[in-house]
Backbone as JSON Lines, residues from 0, in Angstrom:
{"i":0,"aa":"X","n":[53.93,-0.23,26.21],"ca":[53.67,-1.03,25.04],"c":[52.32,-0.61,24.43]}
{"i":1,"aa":"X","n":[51.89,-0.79,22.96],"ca":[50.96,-0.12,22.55],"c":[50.56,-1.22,21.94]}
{"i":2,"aa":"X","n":[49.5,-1.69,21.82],"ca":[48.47,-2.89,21.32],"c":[47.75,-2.22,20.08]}
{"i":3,"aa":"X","n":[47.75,-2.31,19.16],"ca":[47.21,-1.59,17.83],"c":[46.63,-2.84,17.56]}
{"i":4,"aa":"X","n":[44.64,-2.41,17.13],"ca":[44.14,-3.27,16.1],"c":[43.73,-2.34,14.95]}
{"i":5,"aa":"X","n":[44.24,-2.95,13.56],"ca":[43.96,-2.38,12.71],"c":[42.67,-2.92,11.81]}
{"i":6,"aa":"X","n":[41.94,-2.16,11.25],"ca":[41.18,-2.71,10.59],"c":[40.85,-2.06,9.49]}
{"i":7,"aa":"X","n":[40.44,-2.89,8.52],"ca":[40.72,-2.92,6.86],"c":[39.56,-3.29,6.47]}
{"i":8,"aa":"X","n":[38.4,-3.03,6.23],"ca":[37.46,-4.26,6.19],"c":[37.15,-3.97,4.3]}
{"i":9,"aa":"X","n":[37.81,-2.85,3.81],"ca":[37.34,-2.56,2.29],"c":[38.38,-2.92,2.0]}
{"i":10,"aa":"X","n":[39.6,-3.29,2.75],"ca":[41.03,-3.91,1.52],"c":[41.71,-3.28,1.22]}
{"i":11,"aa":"X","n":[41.68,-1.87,1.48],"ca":[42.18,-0.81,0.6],"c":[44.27,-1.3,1.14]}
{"i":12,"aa":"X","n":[44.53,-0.98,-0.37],"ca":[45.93,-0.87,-0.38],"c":[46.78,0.3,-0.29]}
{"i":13,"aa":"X","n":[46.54,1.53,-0.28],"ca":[46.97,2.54,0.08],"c":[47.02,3.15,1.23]}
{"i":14,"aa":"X","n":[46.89,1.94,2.41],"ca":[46.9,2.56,3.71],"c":[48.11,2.21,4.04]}
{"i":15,"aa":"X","n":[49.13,2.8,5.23],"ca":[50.1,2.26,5.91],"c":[50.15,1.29,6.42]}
{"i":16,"aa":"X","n":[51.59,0.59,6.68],"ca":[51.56,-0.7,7.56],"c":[51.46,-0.64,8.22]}
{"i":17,"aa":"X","n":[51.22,-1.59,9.38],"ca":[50.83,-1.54,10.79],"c":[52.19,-1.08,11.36]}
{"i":18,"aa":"X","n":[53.38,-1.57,11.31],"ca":[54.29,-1.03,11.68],"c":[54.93,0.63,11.53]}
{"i":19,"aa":"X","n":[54.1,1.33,10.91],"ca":[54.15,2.65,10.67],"c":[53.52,2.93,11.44]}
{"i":20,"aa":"X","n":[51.69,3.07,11.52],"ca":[51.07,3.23,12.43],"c":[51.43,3.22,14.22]}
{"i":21,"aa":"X","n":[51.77,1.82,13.64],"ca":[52.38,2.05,15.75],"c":[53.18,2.81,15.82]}
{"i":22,"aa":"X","n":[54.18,3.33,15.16],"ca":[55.56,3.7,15.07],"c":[54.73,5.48,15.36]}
{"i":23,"aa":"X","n":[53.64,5.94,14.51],"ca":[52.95,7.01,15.19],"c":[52.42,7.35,15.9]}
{"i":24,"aa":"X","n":[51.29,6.29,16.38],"ca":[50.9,6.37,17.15],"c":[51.39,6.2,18.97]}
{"i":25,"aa":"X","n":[52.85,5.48,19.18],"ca":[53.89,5.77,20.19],"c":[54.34,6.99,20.04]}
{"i":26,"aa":"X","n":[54.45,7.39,18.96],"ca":[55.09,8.94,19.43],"c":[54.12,10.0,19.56]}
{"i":27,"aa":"X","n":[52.8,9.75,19.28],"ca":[51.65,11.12,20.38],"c":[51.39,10.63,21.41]}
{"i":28,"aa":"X","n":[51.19,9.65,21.75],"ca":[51.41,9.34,23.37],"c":[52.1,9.74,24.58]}
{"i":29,"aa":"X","n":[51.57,11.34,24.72],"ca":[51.86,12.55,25.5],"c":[52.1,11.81,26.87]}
{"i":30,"aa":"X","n":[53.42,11.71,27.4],"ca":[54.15,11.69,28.97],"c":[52.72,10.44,28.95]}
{"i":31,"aa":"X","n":[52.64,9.25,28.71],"ca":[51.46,8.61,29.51],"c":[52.48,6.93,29.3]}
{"i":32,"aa":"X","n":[53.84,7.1,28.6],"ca":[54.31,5.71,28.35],"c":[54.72,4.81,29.24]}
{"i":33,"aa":"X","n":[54.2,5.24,30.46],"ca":[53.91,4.27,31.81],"c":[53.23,2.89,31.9]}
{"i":34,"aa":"X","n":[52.19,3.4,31.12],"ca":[51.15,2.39,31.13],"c":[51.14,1.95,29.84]}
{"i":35,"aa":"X","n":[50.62,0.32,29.45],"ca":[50.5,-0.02,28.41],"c":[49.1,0.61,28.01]}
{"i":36,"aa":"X","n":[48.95,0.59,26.76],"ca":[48.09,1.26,25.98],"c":[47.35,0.44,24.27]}
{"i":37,"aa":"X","n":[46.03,0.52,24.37],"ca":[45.72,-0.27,23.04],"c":[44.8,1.08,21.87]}
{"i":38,"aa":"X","n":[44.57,0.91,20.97],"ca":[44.7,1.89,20.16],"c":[43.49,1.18,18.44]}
{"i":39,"aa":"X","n":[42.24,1.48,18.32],"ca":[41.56,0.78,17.15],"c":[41.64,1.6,15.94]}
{"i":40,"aa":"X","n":[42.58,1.33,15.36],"ca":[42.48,2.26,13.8],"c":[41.75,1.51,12.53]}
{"i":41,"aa":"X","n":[40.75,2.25,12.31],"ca":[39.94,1.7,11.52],"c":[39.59,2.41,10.09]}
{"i":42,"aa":"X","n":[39.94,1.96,9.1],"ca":[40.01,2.51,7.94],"c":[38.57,2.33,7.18]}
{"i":43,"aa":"X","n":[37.97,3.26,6.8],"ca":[36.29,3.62,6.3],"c":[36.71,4.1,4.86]}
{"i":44,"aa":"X","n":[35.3,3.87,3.92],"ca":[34.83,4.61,3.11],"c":[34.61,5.6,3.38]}
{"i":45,"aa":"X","n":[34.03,5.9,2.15],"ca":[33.04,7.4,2.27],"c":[31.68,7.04,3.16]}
{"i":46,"aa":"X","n":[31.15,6.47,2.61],"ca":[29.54,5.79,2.7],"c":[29.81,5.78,4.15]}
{"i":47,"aa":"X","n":[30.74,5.08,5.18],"ca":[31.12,4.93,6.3],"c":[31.5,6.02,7.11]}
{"i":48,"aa":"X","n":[32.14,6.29,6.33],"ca":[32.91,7.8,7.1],"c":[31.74,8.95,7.39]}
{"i":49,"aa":"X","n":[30.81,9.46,6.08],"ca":[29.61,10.02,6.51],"c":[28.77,9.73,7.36]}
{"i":50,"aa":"X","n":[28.43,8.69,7.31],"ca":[27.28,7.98,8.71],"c":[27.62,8.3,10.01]}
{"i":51,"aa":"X","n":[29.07,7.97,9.86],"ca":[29.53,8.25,11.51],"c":[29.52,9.54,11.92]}
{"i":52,"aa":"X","n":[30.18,10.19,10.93],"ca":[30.24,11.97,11.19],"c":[28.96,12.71,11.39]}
{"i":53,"aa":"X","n":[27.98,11.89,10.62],"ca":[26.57,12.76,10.67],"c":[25.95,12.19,12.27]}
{"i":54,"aa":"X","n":[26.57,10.72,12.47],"ca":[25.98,10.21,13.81],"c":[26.62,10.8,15.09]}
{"i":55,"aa":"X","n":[27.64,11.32,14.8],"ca":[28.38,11.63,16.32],"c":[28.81,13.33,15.99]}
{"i":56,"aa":"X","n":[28.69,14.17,14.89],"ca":[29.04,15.34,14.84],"c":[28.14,16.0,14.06]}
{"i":57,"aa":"X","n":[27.14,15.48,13.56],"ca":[25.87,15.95,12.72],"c":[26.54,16.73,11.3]}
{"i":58,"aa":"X","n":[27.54,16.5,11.13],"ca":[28.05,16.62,9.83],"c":[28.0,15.53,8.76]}
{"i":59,"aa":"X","n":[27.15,16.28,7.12],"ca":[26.56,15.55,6.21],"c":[27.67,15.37,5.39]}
{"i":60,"aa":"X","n":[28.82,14.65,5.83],"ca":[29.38,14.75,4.9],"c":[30.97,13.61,5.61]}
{"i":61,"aa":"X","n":[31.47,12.91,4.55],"ca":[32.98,12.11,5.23],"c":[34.39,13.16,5.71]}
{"i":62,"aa":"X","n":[34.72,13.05,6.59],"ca":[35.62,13.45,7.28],"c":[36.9,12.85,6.83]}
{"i":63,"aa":"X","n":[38.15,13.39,7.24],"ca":[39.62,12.36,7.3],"c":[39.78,11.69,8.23]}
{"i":64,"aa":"X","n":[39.44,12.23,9.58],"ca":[39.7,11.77,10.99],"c":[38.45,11.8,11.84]}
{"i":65,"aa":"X","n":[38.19,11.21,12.37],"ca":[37.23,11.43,13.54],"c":[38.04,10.23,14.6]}
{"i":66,"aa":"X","n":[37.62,10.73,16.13],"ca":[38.22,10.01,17.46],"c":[37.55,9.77,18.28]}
{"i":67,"aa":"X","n":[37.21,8.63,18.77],"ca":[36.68,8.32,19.9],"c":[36.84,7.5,20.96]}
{"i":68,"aa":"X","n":[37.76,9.09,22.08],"ca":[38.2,8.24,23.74],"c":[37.14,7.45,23.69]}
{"i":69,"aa":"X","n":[37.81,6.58,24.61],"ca":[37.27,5.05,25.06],"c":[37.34,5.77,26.92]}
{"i":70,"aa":"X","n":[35.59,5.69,27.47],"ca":[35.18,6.11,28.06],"c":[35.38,4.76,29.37]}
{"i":71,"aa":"X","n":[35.44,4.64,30.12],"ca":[35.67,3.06,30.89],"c":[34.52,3.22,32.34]}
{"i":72,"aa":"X","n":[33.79,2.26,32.27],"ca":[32.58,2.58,33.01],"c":[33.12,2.59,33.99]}
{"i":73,"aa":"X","n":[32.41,3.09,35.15],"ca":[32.63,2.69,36.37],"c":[31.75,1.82,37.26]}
{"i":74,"aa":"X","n":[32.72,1.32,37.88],"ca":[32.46,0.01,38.71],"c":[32.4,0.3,40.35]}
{"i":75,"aa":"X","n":[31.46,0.06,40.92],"ca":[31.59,0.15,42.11],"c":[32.18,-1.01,43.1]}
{"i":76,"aa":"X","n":[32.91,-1.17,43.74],"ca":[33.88,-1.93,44.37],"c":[33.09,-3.27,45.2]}
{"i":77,"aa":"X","n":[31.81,-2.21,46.02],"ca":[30.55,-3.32,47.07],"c":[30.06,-3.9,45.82]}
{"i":78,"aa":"X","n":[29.55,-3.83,44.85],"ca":[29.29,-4.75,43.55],"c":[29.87,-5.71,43.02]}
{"i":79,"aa":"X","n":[30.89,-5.11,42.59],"ca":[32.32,-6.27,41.5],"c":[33.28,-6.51,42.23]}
{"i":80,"aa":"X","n":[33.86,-7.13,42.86],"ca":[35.25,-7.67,43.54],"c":[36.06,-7.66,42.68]}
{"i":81,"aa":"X","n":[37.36,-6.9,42.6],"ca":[38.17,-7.14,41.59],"c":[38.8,-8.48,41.02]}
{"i":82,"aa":"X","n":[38.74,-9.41,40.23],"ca":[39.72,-10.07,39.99],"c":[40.88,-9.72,40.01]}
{"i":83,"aa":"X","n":[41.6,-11.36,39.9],"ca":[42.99,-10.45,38.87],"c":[42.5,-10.25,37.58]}
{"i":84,"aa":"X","n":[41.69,-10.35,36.61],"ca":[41.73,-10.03,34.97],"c":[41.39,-8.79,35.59]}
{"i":85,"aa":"X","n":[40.45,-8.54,35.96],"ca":[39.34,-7.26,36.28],"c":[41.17,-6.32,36.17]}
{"i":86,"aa":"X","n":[41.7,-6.34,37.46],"ca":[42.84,-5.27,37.79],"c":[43.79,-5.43,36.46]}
{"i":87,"aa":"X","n":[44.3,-6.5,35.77],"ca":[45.1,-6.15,34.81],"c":[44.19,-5.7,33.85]}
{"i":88,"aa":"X","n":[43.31,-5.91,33.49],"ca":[42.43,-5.17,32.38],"c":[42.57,-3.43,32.51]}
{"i":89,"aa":"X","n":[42.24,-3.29,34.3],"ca":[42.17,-1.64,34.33],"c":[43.8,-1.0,34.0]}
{"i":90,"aa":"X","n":[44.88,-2.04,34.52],"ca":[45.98,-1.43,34.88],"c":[46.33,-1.14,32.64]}
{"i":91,"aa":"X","n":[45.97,-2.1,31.76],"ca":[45.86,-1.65,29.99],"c":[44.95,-0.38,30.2]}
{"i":92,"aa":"X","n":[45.18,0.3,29.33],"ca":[44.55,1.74,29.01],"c":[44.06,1.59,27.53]}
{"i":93,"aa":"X","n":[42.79,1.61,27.39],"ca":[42.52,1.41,26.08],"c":[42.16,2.85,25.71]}
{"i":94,"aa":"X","n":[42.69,3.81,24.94],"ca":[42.7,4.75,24.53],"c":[41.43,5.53,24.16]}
{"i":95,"aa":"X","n":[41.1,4.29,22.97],"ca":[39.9,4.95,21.95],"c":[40.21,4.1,20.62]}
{"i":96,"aa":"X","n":[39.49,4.78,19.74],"ca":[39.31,4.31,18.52],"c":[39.3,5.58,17.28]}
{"i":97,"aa":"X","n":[40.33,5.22,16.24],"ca":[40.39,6.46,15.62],"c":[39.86,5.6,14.23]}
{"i":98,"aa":"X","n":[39.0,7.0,13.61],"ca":[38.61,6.36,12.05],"c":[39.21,7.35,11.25]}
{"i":99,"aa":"X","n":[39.78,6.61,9.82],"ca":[40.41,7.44,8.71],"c":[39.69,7.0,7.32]}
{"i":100,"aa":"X","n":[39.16,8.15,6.95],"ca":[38.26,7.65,5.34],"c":[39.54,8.0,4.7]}
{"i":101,"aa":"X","n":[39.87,6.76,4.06],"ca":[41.03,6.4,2.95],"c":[40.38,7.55,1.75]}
{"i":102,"aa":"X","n":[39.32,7.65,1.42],"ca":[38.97,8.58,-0.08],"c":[39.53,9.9,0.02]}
{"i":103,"aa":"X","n":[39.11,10.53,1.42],"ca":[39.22,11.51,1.66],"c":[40.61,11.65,1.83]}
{"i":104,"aa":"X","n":[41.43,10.88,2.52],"ca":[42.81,11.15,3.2],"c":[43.64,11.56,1.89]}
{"i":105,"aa":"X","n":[43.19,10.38,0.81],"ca":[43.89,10.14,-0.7],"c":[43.18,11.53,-1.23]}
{"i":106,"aa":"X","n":[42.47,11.99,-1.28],"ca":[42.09,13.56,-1.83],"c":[43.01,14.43,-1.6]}
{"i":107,"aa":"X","n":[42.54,14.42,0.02],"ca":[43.58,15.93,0.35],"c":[44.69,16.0,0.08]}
{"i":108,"aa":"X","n":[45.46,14.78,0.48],"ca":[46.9,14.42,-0.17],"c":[47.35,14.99,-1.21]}
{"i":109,"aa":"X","n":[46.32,14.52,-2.54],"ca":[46.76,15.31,-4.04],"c":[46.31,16.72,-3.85]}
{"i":110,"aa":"X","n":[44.77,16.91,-3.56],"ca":[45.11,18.57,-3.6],"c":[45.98,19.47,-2.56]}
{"i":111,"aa":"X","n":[46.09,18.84,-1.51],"ca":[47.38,20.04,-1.01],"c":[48.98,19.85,-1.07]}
{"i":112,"aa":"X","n":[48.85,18.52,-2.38],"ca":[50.14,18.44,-3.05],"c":[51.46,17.69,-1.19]}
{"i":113,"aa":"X","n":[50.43,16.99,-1.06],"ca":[51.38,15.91,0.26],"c":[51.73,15.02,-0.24]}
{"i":114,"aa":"X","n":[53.27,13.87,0.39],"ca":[53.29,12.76,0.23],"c":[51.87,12.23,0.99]}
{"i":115,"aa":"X","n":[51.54,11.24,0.53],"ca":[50.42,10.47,1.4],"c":[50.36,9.9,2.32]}
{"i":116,"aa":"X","n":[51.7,9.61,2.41],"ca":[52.04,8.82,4.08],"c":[52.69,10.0,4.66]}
{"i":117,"aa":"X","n":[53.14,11.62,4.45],"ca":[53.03,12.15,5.44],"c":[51.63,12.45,5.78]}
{"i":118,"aa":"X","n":[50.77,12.57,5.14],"ca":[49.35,13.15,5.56],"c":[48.62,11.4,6.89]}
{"i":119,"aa":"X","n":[49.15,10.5,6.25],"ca":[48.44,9.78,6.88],"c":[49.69,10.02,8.6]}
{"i":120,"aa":"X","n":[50.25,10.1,8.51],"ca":[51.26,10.27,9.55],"c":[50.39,11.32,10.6]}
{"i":121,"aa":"X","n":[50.32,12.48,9.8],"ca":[49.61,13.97,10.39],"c":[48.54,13.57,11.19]}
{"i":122,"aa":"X","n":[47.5,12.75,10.49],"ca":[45.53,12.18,10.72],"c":[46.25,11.48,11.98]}
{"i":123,"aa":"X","n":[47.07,10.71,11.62],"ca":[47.73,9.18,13.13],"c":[47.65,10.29,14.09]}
{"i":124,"aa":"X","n":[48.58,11.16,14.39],"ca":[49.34,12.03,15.34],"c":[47.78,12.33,15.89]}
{"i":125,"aa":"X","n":[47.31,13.35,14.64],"ca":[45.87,13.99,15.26],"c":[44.73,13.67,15.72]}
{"i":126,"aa":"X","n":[44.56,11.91,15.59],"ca":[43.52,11.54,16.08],"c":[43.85,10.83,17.47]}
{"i":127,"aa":"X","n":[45.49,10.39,17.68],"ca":[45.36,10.43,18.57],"c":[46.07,11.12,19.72]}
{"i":128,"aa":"X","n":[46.09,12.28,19.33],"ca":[46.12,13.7,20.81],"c":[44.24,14.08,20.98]}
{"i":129,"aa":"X","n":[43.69,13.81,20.28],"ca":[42.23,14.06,20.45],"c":[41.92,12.67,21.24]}
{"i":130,"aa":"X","n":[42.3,11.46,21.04],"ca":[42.0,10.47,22.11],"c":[42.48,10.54,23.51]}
{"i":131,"aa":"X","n":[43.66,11.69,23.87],"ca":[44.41,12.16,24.89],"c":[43.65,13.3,26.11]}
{"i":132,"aa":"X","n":[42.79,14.07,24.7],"ca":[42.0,15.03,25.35],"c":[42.31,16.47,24.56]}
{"i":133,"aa":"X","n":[43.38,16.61,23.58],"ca":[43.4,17.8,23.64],"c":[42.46,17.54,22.51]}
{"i":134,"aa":"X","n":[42.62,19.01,21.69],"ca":[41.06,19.51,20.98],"c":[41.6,20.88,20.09]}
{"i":135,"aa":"X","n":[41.03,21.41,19.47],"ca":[41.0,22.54,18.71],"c":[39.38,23.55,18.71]}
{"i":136,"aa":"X","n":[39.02,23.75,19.75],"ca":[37.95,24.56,19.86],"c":[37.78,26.07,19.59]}
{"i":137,"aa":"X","n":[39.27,26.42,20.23],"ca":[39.17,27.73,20.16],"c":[40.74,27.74,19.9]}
{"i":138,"aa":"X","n":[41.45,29.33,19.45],"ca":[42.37,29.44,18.89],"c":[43.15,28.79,19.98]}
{"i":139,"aa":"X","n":[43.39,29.09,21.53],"ca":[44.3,28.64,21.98],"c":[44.95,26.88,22.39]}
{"i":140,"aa":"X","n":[43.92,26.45,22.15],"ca":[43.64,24.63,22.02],"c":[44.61,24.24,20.26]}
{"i":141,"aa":"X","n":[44.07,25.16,19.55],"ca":[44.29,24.88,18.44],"c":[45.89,25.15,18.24]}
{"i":142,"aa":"X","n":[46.39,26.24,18.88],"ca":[47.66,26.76,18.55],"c":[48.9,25.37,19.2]}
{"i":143,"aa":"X","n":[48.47,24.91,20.85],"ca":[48.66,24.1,21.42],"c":[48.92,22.79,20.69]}
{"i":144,"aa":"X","n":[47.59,22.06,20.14],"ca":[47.16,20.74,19.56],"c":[48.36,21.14,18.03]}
{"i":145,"aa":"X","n":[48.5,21.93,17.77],"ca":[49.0,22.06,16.19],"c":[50.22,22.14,16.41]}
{"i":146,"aa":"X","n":[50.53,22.94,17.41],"ca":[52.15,22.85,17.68],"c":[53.28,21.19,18.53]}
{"i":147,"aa":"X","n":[52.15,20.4,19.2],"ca":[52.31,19.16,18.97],"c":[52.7,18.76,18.11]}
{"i":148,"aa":"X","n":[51.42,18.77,17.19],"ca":[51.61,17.68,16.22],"c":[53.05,17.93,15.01]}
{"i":149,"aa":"X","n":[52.82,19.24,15.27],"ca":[54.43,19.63,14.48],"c":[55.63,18.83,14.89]}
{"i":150,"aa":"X","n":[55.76,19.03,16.44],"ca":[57.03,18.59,17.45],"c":[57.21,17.18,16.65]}
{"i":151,"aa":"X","n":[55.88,16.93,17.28],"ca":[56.04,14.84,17.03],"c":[56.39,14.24,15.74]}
{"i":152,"aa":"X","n":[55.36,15.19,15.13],"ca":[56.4,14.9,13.1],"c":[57.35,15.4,13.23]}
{"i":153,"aa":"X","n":[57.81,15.98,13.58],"ca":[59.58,16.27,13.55],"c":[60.16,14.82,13.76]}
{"i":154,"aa":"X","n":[60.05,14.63,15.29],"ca":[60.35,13.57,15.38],"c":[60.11,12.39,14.84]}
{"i":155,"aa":"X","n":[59.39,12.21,13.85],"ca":[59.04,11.04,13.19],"c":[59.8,11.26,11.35]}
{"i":156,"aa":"X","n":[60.29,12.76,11.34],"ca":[61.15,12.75,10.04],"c":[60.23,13.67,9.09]}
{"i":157,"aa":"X","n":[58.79,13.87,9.85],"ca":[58.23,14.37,8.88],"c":[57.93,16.16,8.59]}
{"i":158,"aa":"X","n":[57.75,16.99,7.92],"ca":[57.77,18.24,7.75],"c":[56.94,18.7,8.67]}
{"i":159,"aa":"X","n":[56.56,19.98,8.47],"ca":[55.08,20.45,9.19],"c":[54.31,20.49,8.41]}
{"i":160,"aa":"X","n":[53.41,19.98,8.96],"ca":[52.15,19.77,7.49],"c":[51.49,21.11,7.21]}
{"i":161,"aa":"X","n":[51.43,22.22,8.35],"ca":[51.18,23.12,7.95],"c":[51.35,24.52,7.4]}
């Protein structure tokens, strides 16, 4: 089961429904549908989207996607006694948190001539196989991560975006 919080905090109406979203975000969820899973999609400005990118990637400028696994501290056992919340809390997998600047997403869309909800489909998929671990560093990550995200839009109806 996948726990999606979405968040909207500028209103924008050109984002997908939540029921789309989950509907993508279950299908990059690489062999892990064992475990339940929660998922923060958070929709930014520009103004927003830059801050973060310049704060966590030193890039001056708004992004479409940026991701961030959700790191889960560790606990030492002679310290914390597990509850039960403690153990069902660990046994949820909280993924991460993915951000999408709506300006930007709605840009690229028109200039590389996309529907907009496939592009927002594409950003879903891609931000979260980057909450999974994979990556695009070098060509062979990239060939990997891209040929995913193809598979999974297939399966979701959608073209290859690339």
């Amino acid at each position: 089961m996948i726990e999606l919080d979405v968040q909207n905090p500028y209103g924008y109406t050109t984002i997908p429904q939540e029921d789309d979203l989950k509907k993508w975000v279950e299908a990059a969820i690489q062999g892990n549908s064992k475990h339940d899973f929660s998922v923060v999609i958070r929709f930014v400005n520009e103004e927003e989207g830059k801050t973060l990118n310049h704060a966590y990637r030193q890039k001056k400028y708004a992004t479409n996607v940026l991701s961030f696994p959700f790191e889960e501290p560790q606990f030492t056992t002679d310290i914390i006694e597990l509850s039960d919340a403690l153990t069902q809390h660990l046994e949820h997998q909280h993924l991460g948190d993915i951000v999408l600047c709506e300006a930007v997403v709605r840009r690229e869309a028109h200039q590389q001539e996309k529907q907009l909800q496939h592009h927002w489909a594409h950003l879903v998929v891609h931000g979260v196989l980057h909450l999974q671990g994979y990556d695009h560093l070098d060509d062979k990550e990239a060939a990997l991560m891209e040929s995913l995200e193809v598979k999974i839009l297939a399966t979701l109806g959608f073209k290859n975006p690339y």
